[in-house]
C-alpha positions in Angstrom: 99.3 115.3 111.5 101.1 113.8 114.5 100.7 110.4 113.0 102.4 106.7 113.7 105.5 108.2 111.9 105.8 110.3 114.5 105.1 108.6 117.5 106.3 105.2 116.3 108.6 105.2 113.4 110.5 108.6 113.7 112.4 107.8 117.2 113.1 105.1 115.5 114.6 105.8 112.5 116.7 108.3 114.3 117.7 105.4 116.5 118.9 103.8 113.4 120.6 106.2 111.1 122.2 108.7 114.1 122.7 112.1 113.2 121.3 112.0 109.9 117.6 111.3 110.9 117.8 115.1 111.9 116.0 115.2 108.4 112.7 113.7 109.6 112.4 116.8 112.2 113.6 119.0 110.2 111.6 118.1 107.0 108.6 117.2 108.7 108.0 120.5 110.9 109.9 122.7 108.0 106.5 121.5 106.2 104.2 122.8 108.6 105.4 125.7 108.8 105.3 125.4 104.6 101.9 125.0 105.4 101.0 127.8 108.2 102.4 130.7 106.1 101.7 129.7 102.7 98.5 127.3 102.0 96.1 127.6 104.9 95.4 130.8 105.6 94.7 131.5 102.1 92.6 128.1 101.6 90.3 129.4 104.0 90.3 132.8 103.0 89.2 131.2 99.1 86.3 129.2 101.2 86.3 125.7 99.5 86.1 122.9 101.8 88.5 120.2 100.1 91.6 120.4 98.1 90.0 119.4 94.8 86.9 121.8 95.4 90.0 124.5 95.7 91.6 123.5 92.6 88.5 123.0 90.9 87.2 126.4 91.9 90.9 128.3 91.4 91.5 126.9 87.5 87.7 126.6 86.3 88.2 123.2 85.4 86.7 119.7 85.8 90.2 117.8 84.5 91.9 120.1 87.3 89.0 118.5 90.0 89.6 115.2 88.9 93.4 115.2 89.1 93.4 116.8 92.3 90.8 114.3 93.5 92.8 110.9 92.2 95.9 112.6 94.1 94.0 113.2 97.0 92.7 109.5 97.2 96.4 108.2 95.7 98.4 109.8 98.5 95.9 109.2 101.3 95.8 105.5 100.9 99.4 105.1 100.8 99.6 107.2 104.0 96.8 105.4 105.7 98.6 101.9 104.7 101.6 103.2 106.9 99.2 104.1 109.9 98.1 100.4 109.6 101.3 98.7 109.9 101.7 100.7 112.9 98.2 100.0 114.6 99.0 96.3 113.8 102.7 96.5 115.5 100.5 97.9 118.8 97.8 95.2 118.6 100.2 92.3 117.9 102.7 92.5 120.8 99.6 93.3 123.3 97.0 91.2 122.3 99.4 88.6 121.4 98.7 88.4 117.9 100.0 87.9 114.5 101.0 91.2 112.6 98.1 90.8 110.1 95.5 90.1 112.7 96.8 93.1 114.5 96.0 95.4 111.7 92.6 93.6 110.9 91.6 94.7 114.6 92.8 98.1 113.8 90.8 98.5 110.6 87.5 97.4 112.9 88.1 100.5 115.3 88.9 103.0 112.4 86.3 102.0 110.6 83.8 102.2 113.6 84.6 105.8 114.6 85.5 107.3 110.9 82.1 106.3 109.5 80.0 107.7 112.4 81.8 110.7 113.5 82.5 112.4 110.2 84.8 115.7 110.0 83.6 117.5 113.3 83.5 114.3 115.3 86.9 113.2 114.8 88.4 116.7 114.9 87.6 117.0 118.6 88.4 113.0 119.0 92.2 113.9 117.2 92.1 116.7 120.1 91.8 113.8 123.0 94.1 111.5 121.1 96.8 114.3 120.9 96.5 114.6 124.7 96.9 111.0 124.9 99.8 110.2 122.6 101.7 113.2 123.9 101.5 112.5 127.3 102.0 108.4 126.6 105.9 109.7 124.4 106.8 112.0 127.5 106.3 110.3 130.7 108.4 107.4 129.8 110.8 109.8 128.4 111.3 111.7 131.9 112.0 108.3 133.8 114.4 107.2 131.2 116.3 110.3 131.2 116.2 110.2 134.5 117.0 106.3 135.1 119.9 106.6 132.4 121.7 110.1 134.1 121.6 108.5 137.6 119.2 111.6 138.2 121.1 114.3 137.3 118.7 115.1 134.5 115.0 114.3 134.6 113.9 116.1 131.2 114.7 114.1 127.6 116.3 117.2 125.8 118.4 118.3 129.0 119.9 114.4 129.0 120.4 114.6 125.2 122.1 117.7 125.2 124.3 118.0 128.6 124.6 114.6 129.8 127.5 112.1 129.2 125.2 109.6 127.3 125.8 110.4 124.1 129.4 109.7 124.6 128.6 106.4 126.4 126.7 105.4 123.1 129.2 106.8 120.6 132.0 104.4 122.5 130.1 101.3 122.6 129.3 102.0 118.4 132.5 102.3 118.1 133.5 99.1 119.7 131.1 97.5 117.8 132.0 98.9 114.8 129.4 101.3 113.9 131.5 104.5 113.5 129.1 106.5 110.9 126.1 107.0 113.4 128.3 108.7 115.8 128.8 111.3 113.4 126.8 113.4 111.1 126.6 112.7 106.9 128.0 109.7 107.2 125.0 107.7 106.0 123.7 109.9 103.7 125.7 113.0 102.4 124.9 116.9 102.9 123.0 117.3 99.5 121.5 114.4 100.2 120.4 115.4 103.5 119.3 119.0 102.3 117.2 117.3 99.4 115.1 114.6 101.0 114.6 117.5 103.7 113.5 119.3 101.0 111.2 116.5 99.6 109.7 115.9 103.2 109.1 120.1 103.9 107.0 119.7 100.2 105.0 116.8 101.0 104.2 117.6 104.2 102.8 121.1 103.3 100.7 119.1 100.8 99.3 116.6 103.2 95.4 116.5 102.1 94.3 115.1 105.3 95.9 118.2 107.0 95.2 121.0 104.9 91.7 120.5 105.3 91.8 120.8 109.0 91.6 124.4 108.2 88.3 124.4 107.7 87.1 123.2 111.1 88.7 126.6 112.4 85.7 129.5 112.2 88.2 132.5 110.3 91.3 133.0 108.2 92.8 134.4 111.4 91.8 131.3 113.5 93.4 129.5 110.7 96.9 131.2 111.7 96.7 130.7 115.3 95.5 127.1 115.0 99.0 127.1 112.8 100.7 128.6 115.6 99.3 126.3 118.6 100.2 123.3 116.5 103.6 123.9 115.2 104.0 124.5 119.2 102.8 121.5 120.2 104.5 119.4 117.8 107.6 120.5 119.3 107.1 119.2 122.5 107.2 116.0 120.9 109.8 116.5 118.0 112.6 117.7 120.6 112.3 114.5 122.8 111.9 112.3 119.7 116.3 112.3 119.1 116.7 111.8 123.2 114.1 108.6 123.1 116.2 107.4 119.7 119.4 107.6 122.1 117.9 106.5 124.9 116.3 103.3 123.4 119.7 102.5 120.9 121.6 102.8 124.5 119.3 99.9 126.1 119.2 97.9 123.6 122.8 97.3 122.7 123.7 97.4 126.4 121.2 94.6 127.5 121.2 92.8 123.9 124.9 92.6 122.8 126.6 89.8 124.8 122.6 88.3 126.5 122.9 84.7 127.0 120.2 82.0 126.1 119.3 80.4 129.1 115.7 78.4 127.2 114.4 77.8 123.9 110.7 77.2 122.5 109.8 76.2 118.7 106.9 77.9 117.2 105.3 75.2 114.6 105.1 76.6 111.3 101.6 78.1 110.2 100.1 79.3 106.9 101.6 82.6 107.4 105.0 82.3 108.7 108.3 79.2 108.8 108.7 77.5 112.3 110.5 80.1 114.2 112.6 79.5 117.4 112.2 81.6 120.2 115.0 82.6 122.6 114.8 83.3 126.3 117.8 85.7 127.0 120.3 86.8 129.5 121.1 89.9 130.0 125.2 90.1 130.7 124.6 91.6 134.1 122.3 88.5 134.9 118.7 89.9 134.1 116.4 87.9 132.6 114.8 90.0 128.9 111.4 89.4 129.3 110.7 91.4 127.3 112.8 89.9 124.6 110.9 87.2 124.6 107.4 89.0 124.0 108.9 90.6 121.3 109.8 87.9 119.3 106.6 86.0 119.5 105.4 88.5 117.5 108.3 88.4 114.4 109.2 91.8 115.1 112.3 90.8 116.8 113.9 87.7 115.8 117.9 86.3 116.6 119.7 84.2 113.6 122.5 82.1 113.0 123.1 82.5 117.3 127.1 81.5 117.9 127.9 78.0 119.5 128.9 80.2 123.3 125.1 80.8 122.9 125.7 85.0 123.3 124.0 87.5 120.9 126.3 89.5 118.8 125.3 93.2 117.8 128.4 94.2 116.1 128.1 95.3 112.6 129.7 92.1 110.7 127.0 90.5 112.8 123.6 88.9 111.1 122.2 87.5 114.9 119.7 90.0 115.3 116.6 91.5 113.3 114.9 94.4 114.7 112.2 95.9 113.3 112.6 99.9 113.7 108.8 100.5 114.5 109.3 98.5 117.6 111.6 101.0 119.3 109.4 103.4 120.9 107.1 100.5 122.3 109.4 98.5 123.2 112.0 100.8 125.0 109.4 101.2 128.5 110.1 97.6 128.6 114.0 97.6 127.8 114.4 100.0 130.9 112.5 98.0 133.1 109.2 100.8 133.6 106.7 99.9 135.1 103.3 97.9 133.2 101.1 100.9 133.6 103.7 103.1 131.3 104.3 100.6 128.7 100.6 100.2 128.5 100.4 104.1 128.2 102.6 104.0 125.8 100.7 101.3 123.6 98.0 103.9 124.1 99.7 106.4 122.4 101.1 104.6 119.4 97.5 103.6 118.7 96.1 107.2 119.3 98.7 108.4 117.4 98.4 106.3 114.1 93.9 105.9 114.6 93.4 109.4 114.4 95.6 109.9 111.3 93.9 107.3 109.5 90.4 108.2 110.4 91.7 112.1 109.0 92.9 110.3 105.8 90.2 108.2 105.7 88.0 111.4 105.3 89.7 112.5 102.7 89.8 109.4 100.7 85.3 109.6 101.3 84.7 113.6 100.3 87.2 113.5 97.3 85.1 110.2 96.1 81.7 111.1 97.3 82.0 115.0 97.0 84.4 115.9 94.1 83.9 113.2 91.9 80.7 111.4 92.2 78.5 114.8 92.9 80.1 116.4 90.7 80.1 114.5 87.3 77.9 111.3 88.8 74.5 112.5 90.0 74.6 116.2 90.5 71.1 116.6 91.8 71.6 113.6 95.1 70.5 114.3 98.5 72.2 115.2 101.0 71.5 112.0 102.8 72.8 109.9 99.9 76.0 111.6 100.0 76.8 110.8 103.4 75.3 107.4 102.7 78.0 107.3 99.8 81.0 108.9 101.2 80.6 106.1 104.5 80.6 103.3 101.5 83.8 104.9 100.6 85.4 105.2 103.7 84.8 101.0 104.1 86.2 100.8 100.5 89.3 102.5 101.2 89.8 100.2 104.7 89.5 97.7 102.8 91.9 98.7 100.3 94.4 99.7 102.8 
C-alpha cells in the first residue's frame, strides 16, 4: 500500500497545493481504515483468495467473476503505470538517464522479482522494502528539521507544528504572491475537499492489490491485527509527509528565487526531446546549486524565458521555472546540502517504495487473468504447473503494457 504516491508524490503535492493536500492523508489512511473494519476481516472470514473468486463465490455468478476480474486488471494497470513514472524519476536522475530509459530499467527489476517470487515471496520482500523506504523518508527528515530550526527541533512533526517555519514560508508566499497556499480552501473549496476525500477513503478501501494481502495472514483475527500494525506504521510516515512538503517548498524558493546563472551548456536535440539549455545557478547567498544542475539534465526541472539580470524568478506571474512535483522528496536531501549517503538512501526508498507496489499489482493483474478468467472459463481441467506457467506470461504482459 505505501506506494510511490506515498513516498514520492504525496509530499509533494502537499508541497504544491498547501493546506489543501490534507486530503491525500486524510483520504488515503481514512481508506484503510475503510478497509480494516469493513472488507478484510470478513474477506478472510468468506476464504476466497482473490477479489473476483469473492464476488464470484458471494453472487453465484460467472458475469459477476468476469466484471470483478476486468476491474481488477483495469485499475491495477493504471496504478502500476503511476509506480513506473516514479521508478523512472529514481533511475533517471541517478543513473543519468532519460525518463523513459529510467522506467525501462525499472520494468527489468519488477519483472525479475514478480515473476519468481509469487505472492509469499514478495510479501516478505514488501516487509524489507517497508523498512527500507521508511527509514530512507525519516532520516533526512530529522536533519532537515533540525538544520531548518537551528536545532531547537530535531523531529519533522515537532518543527511542523511548534516552530516558526511555517510562518517563514507563509511570508516569503506572500511576497511572491502566492497567498492561497498559506491558507486552507483556497485552492479547492470545503465540499470539494470533503468529496475527493471521500473519493480517495472509497478507492483506497478497494485497492485489489491490498485487499488480497489478507490472505497471507493465517486467521480472521490475524487479519485485524495485521490491520492494526499497518494503519500504525503508515502513520509514522503520513505525519512527517506535510513537514517534508514545508520543509522542501522552504528550500526551494529560498535557494531558487533570485539564483544567478553563472554557466550555460546546450543539450543537442535527440529523437525524444528539443535542444534544451542547461543552467548552472547561484544561489543569492553565493552557493553554487549543484544540484540544480543534475536535475535538469534530466527534464524534470527546467528554467524558461530567464530575465536579461540573468536571476530566476519564482513569483507567481512568473513562467521561469518548471518543476516537476515527483522530484521534491528526491531532490530536497540535496536542496539542504545532506550528505551523498542520505540522498542515496533516499533514492533507495523511492524505488522500494514504488517496486514493491507494482510487483503487488502486478500479482493481481496475473491471478485475475490466469486464475479467474482463464481457469475458470478457458481450460478448467490445467495443471497446476501451467497455471503458474500462465499467470508469469501475464505478469510480462502487463509490464509491458504498463
Amino acid at each position: 500500500w505505501m506506494s510511490a504516491a506515498s513516498f514520492l508524490g504525496m509530499a509533494g503535492a502537499i508541497s504544491f497545493m498547501g493546506s489543501d493536500g490534507s486530503m491525500y492523508l486524510m483520504g488515503w489512511t481514512g481508506g484503510y481504515v475503510l478497509l480494516a473494519l469493513l472488507l478484510a476481516p470478513y474477506l478472510r472470514k468468506f476464504g476466497q483468495y482473490t477479489v473476483p473468486d469473492f464476488v464470484g463465490t458471494r453472487y453465484a455468478s460467472s458475469t459477476a467473476r468476469i466484471v470483478a476480474a476486468c476491474c481488477a486488471i483495469f485499475v491495477s494497470l493504471t496504478y502500476v503505470a503511476g509506480q513506473m513514472k516514479g521508478v523512472g524519476v529514481v533511475f533517471s536522475r541517478f543513473l543519468d538517464v532519460p525518463l523513459e530509459g529510467g522506467v525501462v530499467i525499472g520494468m527489468c527489476i519488477v519483472a525479475f522479482f514478480a515473476v519468481l517470487g509469487g505472492m509469499k515471496g514478495i510479501t516478505w520482500t514488501q516487509v524489507m522494502q517497508y523498512f527500507v523506504l521508511i527509514v530512507a523518508f525519516l532520516i533526512p527528515a530529522f536533519a532537515i528539521a533540525r538544520i531548518l530550526t537551528n536545532g531547537e527541533h530535531s523531529v519533522p512533526q515537532s518543527a511542523f507544528l511548534y516552530s516558526d517555519l511555517a510562518e517563514r514560508l507563509n511570508q516569503i508566499q506572500i511576497d511572491l504572491g502566492f497567498e492561497e497556499y498559506t491558507k486552507p480552501f483556497t485552492s479547492h473549496s470545503r465540499l470539494n475537499v470533503l468529496c475527493i476525500t471521500a473519493a480517495l477513503m472509497f478507492g483506497t478501501a478497494g485497492l485489489p492489490h491490498v485487499i488480497v494481502r489478507f490472505y497471507t495472514v493465517p486467521s480472521v483475527r490475524a487479519a485485524r491485527w495485521s490491520a492494526f500494525w499497518a494503519l500504525l506504521f503508515i502513520a509514522i510516515l503520513y505525519t512527517a509527509a506535510p513537514a517534508v512538503g514545508m520543509f522542501a517548498r522552504y528550500n526551494l524558493l529560498n535557494s531558487l528565487h533570485g539564483a544567478k546563472i553563472v554557466e550555460t551548456e546546450v543539450l543537442p536535440a535527440t529523437d525524444d526531446a528539443a535542444e534544451r539549455v542547461l543552467y548552472r545557478l547561484e544561489s543569492p547567498a553565493g552557493k553554487e546549486l549543484n544540484w540544480a544542475y543534475n536535475w535538469q539534465s534530466t527534464g524534470l526541472l527546467s528554467f524558461d524565458d530567464v530575465d536579461q539580470s540573468g536571476t530566476i524568478s519564482l513569483a507567481k506571474t512568473s513562467t521561469e521555472a518548471t518543476i516537476d512535483k515527483d522530484i521534491i522528496v528526491l531532490s530536497t536531501p540535496e536542496v539542504a546540502g545532506l550528505p551523498a549517503w542520505v540522498i542515496a538512501l533516499v533514492a533507495a526508498g523511492g524505488l522500494a517504495a514504488a517496486l514493491s507496489t507494482a510487483a503487488g499489482l502486478l500479482l493481481v493483474i496475473s491471478s485475475s487473468m490466469a486464475h479467474d478468467l482463464y481457469v475458470q472459463f478457458v481450460d478448467p481441467e490445467a495443471s497446476e504447473a501451467k497455471k503458474v506457467m500462465i499467470g508469469r506470461i501475464m505478469i510480462l504482459l502487463a509490464i509491458c503494457v504498463a
